[in-house]
Structures are given as structure tokens and as C-alpha cells.
C-alpha positions as CSV (number, residue, x, y, z in Angstrom):
1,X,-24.4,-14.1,4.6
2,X,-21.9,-11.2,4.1
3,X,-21.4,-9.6,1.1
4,X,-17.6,-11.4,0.5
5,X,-17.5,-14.6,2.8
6,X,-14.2,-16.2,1.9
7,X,-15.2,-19.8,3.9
8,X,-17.8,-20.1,1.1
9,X,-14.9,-20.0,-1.2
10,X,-12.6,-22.2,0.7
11,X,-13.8,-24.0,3.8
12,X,-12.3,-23.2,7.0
13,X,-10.3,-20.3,5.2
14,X,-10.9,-17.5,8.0
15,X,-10.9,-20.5,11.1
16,X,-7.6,-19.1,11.5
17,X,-7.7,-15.0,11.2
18,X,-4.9,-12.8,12.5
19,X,-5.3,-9.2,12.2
20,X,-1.6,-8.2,10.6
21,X,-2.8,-9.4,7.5
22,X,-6.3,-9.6,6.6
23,X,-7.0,-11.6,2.8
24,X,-10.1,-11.4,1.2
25,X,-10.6,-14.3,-1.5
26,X,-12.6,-13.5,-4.8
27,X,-13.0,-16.3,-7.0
28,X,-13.0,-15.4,-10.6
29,X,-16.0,-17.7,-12.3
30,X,-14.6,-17.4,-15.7
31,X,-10.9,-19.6,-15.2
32,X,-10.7,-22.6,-14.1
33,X,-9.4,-22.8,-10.4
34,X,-8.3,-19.3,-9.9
35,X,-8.9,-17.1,-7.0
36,X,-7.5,-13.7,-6.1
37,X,-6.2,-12.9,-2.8
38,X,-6.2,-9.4,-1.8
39,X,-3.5,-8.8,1.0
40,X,-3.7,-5.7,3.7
41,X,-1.4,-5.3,6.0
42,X,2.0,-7.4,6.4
43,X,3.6,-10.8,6.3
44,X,7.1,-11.2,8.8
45,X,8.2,-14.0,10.8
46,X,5.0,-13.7,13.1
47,X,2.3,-14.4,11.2
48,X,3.9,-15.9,8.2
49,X,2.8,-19.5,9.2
50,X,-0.8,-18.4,9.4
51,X,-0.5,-16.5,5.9
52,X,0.8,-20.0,4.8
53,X,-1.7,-22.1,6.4
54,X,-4.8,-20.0,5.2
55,X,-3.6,-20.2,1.4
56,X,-2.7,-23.8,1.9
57,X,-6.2,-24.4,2.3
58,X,-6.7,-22.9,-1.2
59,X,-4.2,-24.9,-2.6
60,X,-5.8,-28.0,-1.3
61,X,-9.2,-26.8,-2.1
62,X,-8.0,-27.1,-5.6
63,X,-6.8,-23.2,-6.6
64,X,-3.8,-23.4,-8.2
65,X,-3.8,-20.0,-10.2
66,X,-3.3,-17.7,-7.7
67,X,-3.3,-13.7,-8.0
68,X,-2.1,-12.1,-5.1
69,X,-3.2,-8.8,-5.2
70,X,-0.6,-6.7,-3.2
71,X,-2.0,-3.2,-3.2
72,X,-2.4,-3.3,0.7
73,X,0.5,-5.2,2.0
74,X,2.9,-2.5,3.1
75,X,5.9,-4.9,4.5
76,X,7.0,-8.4,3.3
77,X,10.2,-9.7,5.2
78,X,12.1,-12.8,3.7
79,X,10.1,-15.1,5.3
80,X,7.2,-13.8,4.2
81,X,8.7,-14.1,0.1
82,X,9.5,-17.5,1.6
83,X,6.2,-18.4,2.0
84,X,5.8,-17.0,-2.2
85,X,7.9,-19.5,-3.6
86,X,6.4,-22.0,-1.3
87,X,3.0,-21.7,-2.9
88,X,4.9,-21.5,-6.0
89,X,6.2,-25.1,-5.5
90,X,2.9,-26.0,-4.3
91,X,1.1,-25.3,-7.2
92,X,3.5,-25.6,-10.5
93,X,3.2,-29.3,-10.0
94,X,-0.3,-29.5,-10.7
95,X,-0.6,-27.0,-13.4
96,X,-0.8,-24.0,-11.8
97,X,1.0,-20.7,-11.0
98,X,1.3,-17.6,-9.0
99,X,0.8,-13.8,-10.2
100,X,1.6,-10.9,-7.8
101,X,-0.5,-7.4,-8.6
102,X,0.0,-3.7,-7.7
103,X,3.3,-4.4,-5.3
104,X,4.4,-1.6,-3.0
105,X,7.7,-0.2,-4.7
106,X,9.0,-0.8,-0.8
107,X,7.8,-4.5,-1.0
108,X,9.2,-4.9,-4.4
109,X,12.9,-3.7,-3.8
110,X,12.7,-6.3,-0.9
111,X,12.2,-9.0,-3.9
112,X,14.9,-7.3,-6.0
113,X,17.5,-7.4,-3.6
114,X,16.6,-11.1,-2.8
115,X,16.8,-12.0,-6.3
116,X,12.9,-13.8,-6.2
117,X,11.4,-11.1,-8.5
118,X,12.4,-13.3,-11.6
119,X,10.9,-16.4,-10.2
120,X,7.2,-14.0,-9.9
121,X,4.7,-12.9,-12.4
122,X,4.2,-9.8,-11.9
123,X,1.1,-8.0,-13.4
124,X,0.0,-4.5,-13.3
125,X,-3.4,-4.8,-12.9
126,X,-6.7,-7.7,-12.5
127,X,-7.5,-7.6,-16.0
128,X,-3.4,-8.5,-17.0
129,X,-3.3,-11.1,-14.4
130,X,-6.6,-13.0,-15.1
131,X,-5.4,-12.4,-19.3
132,X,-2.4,-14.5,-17.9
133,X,-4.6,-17.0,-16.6
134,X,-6.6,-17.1,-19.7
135,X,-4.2,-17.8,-22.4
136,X,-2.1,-19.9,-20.5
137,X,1.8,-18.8,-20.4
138,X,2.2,-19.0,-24.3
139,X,2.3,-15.4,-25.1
140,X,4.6,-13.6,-27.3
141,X,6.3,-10.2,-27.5
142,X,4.4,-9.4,-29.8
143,X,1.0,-8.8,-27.7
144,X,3.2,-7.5,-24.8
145,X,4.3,-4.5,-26.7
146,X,3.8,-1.7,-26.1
147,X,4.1,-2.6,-22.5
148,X,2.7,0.1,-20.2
149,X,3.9,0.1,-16.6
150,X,5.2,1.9,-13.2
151,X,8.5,2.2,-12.5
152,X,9.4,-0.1,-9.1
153,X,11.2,2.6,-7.8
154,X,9.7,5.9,-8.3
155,X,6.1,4.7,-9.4
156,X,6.6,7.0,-12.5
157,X,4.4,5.3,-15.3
158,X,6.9,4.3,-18.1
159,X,6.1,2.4,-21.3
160,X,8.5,0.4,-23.9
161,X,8.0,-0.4,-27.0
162,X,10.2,-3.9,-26.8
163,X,11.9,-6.3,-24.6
164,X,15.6,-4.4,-23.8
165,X,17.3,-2.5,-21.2
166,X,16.8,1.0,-20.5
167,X,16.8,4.4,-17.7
168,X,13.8,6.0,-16.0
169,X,13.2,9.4,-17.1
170,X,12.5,10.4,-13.8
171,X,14.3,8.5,-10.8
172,X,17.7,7.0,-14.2
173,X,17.3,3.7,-12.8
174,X,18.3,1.5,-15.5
175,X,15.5,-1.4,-16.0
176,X,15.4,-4.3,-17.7
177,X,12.1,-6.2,-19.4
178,X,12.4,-9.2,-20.9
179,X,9.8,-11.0,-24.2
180,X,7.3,-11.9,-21.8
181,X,7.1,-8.3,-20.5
182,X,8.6,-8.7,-16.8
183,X,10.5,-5.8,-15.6
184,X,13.7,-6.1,-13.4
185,X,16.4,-3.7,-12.3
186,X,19.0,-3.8,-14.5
């Protein structure tokens, strides 16, 4: 058997395969129906009905804390952050939620200027994300900060010390982050 064979995760995940955007499925033992999905490649109007069925299948197969690790997808069009809040209404209903990881600055200006990056957890890293998971969505400001994180334009690391608004020292974007840590352009 291969080293990361996502049909053992979720049956008949890869029946469906298209090679614009490859997912790999890792389930993490630890939390209770969670799974990440690392993305490569690209989701647009082509293959965003595959993308849709293949994590459908998760859904159904009872995931409903999904981390979508974005480090590899280097285009989302609006369909694709269509199929996002999709999932999102798939899984809030039964207790669950979506996290996105390590987004593209490209692929996260596409959710700022659609206005669905308020709607997203957005993480920095595995460890945040599954922490998310962990303790559930009651956390305060007060284990956020200092919040360490990369600037969505420029990539420059940047920390704050609380929820406000303020300017990157090195692209002056002004940014916003809000009590539970989110940042947003501001």
C-alpha cells in the first residue's frame, strides 16, 4: 500500500483524479473528525466540480473539521472560493468548520477583494490550525497575543501585540486583526 493512500482515508476519494489539482488527505488521529487537505495546483471553473465532489466525499464520510492546506495552490478563481463556502455550509451544521493554511498572498488578495476572507479561518501553520480544532472556537485575545504572522501582501513576517488596525513596515499596507487574531486589509 503507498505510503499516503487517501481512499483508506475516505473511500472512493481519488475515483475521481484530475491532474490541476492534486489533494492529499492526512487524517490527524488526535481530533475528532478532522482531516487536512493539502492542495497543489489550481481550482477555476474546470475542475471546480471535481474539487467539490472529492471533498464532498469527506464531508459525507463524516470530516467536518477541515484544514486546507494551501501552500501549493497557486490560482483560485471565484468559483473555486465558491466551492469554500460551500463546504463551509456543508459542515457548520453538523458541528464542524473550515481552516485555510499557508495561502499564496496571490490567492489571498483574490479573497480580499471578494470579501470571503472574513467568513475563513485562516491559520499560519498545522500546529495553529489543529490548536483551533483542539480547543474548539472559544479562545480569547488573550492566548492570541502576541500574534505572529506574514503580511498577505508582501509576505514580510509582522507581529502585534493586540487586536487593532495598523501599516506594514515594509509594503504600508494598513491591516486590520481582530480578538480572535484574523488579519484583513484594512
Amino acid at each position: 500500500m503507498p505510503a499516503n493512500d487517501n481512499n483508506s482515508i475516505v473511500t472512493g476519494f481519488d475515483d475521481e483524479k484530475d491532474d490541476s489539482l492534486k489533494i492529499r488527505l492526512t487524517k490527524i488521529d488526535d481530533v475528532e473528525n478532522c482531516v487536512i487537505l493539502s492542495l497543489t495546483g489550481y481550482i477555476d471553473t474546470y475542475n471546480s466540480n471535481s474539487f467539490q465532489k472529492r471533498v464532498g466525499k469527506a464531508i459525507e464520510s463524516g470530516y467536518t473539521r477541515l484544514i486546507f492546506n494551501c501552500g501549493g495552490l497557486n490560482y483560485v478563481s471565484s468559483t473555486g472560493i465558491g466551492s469554500f463556502t460551500a463546504f463551509l455550509k456543508q459542515v457548520r451544521p453538523r458541528g464542524g468548520d473550515i481552516v485555510l493554511l499557508e495561502i499564496q498572498p496571490k490567492v489571498y488578495e483574490v479573497f480580499q477583494l471578494l470579501g470571503f476572507s472574513q467568513f475563513f479561518n485562516i491559520k499560519d501553520n498545522t500546529d495553529e490550525a489543529v490548536g483551533f480544532f483542539r480547543q474548539g472556537e472559544k479562545s480569547s485575545s488573550a492566548s492570541v497575543f502576541p500574534k505572529v504572522f506574514s503580511c498577505p501582501i508582501c509576505n514580510r513576517r509582522l507581529r502585534a501585540a493586540r487586536p487593532g488596525r495598523f501599516r506594514c513596515a515594509e509594503c504600508r499596507t494598513i491591516l486590520a486583526i481582530d480578538n480572535s487574531g484574523q488579519v484583513f486589509l484594512g
